[in-house]
N, C-alpha and C positions, 0 to 999 in steps of 0.2 A: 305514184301515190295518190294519185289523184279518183284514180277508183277506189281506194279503200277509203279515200273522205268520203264519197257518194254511200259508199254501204254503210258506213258510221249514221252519215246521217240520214239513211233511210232507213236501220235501226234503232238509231235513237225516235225521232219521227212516232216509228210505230209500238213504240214503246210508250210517249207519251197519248199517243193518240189509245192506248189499253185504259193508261192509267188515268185520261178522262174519262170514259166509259164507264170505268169502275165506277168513280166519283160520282157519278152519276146514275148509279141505280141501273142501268141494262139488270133489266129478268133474264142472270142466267146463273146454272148451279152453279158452275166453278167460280164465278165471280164473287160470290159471300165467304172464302176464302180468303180472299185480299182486301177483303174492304169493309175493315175493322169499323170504319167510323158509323157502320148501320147498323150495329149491334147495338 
């Protein structure tokens, strides 16, 4: 079980690391999709 904590959290990880991104304005098309808060 100790590899699926490792892929959890290097899913989660790179999920959060998206959803700063977003947050943050990166200039890209599919990102003003998800990131209601720049409308």
């Amino acid at each position: 079980t100790c590899g699926n904590g490792f892929k959890r959290l290097t899913r989660d990880s790179s999920l959060f690391l998206a959803y700063f991104l977003v947050l943050n304005g990166i200039p890209d098309g599919s990102s003003d999709d998800f990131s209601p808060v720049h409308r």
